[in-house]
C-alpha angles and dihedrals in degrees: 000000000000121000110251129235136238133231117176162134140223125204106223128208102266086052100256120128128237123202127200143141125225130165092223100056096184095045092053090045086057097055101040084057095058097039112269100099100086142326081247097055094034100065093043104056142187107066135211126193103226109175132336134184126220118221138172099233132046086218081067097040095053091046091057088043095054093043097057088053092058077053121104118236089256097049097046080046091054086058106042087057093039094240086158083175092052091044091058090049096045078051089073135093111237095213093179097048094044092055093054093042078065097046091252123126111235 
């Protein structure tokens, strides 16, 4: 039987969200936890693991990982508490608010 694969994310102290893959879950958990996971994780301990997917290839694995980072904090919030409503509206682009985030009238 193959070894699985890890997707997941990690809610660090100051309340960011940090997204990775491993194929020892456990292991990488650990070392996230002392220190030696990343520079990002290290200086926000501590850690907490928040949600993680199992799949059969690393390939997968990575692609889910690289979509969540594109994700926005709200978004990557929706599915860690399974607010499948929240996450489709997260989903959205929000035309009006971007505009005036760049100083335009909409």
């Amino acid at each position: 039987m193959a070894r699985p694969f890890f997707t997941y994310i990690l809610r660090c102290s100051d309340k960011s969200y940090y997204v990775g893959h491993t194929d020892e879950l456990d292991k990488r958990l650990e070392q996230h936890a002392s220190g030696l996971g990343s520079g990002y994780t290290a200086t926000r301990l501590p850690i907490a693991l928040v949600w993680f997917e199992e799949f059969p290839t690393r390939e997968e694995a990575k692609a889910a990982e690289a979509q969540l980072k594109k994700w926005s904090w709200l978004k990557k919030d929706a599915l860690i508490g399974g607010r499948i409503d929240e996450l489709k509206q997260a989903a959205r682009k929000d035309w009006q608010a971007y505009r005036q985030r760049r100083g335009r009238e909409g």
